[in-house]
VEXMI-322513 format. One record per residue (C-alpha): z, x, y; residue number from 1; residue in one letter. Coordinates in Angstrom, 2 decimals, padded with zeros to 5 digits. Each point is the difference from the previous one (the first is absolute). Example, Ala and Ser with C-alpha at 12.3 -4.5 7.8 and 13.67 -1.06 7.14 Angstrom:
2
pz = 007.80, px = 012.30, py = -004.50, num = 1, residu = A
pz = -000.66, px = 001.37, py = 003.44, num = 2, residu = S
# end
This chain:
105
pz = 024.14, px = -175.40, py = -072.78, num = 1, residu = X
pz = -000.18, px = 001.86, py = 003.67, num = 2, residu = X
pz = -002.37, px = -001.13, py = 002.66, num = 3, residu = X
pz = -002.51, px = 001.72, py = 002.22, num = 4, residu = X
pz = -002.36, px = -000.60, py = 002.35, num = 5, residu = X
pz = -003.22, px = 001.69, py = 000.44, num = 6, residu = X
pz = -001.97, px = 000.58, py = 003.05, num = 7, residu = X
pz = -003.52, px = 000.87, py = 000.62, num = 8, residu = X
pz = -002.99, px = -000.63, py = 002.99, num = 9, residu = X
pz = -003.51, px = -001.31, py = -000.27, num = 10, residu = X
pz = -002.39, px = 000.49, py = 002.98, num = 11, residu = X
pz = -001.35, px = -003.06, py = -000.67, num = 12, residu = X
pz = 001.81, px = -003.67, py = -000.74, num = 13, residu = X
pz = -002.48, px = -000.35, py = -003.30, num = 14, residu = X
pz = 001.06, px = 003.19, py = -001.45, num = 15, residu = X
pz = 003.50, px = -001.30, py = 000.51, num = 16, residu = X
pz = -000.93, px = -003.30, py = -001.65, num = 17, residu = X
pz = -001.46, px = 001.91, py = -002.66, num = 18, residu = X
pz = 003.24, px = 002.48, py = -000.60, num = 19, residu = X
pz = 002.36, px = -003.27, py = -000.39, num = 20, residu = X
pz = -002.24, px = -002.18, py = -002.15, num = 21, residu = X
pz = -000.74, px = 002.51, py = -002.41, num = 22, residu = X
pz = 004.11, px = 001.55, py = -000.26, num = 23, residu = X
pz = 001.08, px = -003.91, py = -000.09, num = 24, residu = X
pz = -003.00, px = -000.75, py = -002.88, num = 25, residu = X
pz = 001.07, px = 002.91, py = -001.81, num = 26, residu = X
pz = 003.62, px = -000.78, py = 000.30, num = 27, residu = X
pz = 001.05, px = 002.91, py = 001.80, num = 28, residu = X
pz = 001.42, px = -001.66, py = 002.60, num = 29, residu = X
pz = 002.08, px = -003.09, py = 000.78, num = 30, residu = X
pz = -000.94, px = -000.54, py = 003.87, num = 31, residu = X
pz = -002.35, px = 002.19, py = 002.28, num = 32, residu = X
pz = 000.03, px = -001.02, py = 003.34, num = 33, residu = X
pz = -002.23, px = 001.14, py = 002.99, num = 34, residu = X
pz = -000.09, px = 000.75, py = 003.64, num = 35, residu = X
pz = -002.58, px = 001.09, py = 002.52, num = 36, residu = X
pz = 001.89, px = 003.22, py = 001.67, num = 37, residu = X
pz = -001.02, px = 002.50, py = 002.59, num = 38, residu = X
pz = 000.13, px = 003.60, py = -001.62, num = 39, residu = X
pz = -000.09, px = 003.61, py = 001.92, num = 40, residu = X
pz = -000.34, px = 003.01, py = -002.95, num = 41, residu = X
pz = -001.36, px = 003.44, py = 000.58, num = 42, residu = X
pz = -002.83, px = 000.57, py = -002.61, num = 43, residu = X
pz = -001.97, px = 003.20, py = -000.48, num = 44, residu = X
pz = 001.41, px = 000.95, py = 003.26, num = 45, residu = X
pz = -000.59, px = -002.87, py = 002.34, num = 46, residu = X
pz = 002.06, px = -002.99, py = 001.41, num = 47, residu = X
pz = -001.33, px = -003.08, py = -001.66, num = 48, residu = X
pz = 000.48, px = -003.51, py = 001.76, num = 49, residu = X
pz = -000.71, px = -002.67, py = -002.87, num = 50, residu = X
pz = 000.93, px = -003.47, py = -000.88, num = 51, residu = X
pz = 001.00, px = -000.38, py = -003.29, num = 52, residu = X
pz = 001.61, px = -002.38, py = -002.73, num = 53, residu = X
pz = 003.63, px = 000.63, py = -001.44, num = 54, residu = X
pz = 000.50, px = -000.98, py = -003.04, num = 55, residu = X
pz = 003.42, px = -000.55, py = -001.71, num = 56, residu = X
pz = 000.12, px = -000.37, py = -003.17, num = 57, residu = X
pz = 003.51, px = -001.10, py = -001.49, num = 58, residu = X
pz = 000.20, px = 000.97, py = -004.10, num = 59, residu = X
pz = 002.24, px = 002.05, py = -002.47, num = 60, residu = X
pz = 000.54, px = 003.35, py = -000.10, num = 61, residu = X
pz = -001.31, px = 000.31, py = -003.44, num = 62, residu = X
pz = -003.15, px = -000.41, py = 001.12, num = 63, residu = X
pz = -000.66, px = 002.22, py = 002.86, num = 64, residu = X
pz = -002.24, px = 002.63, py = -001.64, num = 65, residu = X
pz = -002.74, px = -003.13, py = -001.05, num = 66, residu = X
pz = 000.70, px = -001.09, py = 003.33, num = 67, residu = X
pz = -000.91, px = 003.09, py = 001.82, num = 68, residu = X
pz = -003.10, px = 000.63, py = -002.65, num = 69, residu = X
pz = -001.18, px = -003.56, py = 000.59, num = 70, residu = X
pz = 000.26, px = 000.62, py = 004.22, num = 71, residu = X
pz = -001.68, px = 003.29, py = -000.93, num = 72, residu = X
pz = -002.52, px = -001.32, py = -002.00, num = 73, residu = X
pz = -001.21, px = -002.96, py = 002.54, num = 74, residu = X
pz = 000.03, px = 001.81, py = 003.17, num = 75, residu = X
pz = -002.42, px = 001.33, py = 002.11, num = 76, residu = X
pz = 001.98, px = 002.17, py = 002.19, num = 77, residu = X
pz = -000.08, px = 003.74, py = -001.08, num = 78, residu = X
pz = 004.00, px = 001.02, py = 000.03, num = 79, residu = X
pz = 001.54, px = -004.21, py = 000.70, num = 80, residu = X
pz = 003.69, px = -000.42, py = 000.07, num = 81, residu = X
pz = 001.27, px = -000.87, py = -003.29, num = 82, residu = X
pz = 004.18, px = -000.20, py = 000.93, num = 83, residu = X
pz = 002.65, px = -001.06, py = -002.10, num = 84, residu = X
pz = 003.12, px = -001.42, py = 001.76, num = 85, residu = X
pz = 003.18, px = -000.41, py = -002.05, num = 86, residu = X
pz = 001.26, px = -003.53, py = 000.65, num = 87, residu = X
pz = 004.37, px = 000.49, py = -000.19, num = 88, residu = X
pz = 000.81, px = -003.46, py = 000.09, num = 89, residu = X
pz = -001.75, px = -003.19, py = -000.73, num = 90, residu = X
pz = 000.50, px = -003.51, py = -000.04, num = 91, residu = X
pz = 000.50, px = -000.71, py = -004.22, num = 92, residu = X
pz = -001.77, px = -003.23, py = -000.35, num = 93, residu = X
pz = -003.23, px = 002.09, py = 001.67, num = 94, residu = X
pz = 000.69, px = 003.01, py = -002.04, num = 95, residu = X
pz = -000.20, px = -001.89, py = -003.35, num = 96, residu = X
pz = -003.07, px = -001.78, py = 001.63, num = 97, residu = X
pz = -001.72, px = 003.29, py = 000.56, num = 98, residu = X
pz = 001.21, px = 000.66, py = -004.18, num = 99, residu = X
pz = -001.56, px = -003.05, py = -000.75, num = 100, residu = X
pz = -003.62, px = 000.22, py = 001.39, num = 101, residu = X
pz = -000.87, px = 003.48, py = -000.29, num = 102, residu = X
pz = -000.70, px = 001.79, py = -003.35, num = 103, residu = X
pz = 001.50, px = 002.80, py = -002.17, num = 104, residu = X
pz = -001.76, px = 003.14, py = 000.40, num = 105, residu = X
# end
């Protein structure tokens, strides 16, 4: 079983609450976690100065497309960062953890 870890933004802290409770319900996930971040993008051609939440959302491989079509699904931005990072090593007792709580796809 590989690892990854998934990262997406919310503009607001209950959209983030929303995204984790609903991929941790479903199973899709084995932790989220969440922090209030300063972000700088360029959208439809202007500087944008926002605050944010970060979510990180540590689950299997396996399940990376529901993943991303659950983010999809539940978000309100209109293009949101939906990015899968490969996890190369990991601790085994937290890898089988991560086996154990989340679901087959």
């Amino acid at each position: 079983m590989q690892a990854l870890m998934i990262q997406t933004t919310t503009a607001t802290e209950a959209d983030a609450e929303t995204i984790a409770e609903e991929l941790l319900a479903e199973g899709l996930a084995a932790c989220v976690q969440i922090a209030a971040i300063r972000s700088r993008y360029v959208w439809k051609g202007e500087v944008q100065r926002e605050a944010e939440q970060l979510l990180s959302i540590k689950t299997r491989a396996d399940l990376w497309e529901p993943v991303r079509a659950r983010i999809r699904a539940l978000h309100s931005y209109e293009a949101p960062e939906v990015i899968a990072l490969p996890v190369t090593d990991i601790d085994p007792d937290y890898l089988a953890w991560v086996e154990g709580v989340t679901r087959r796809p």
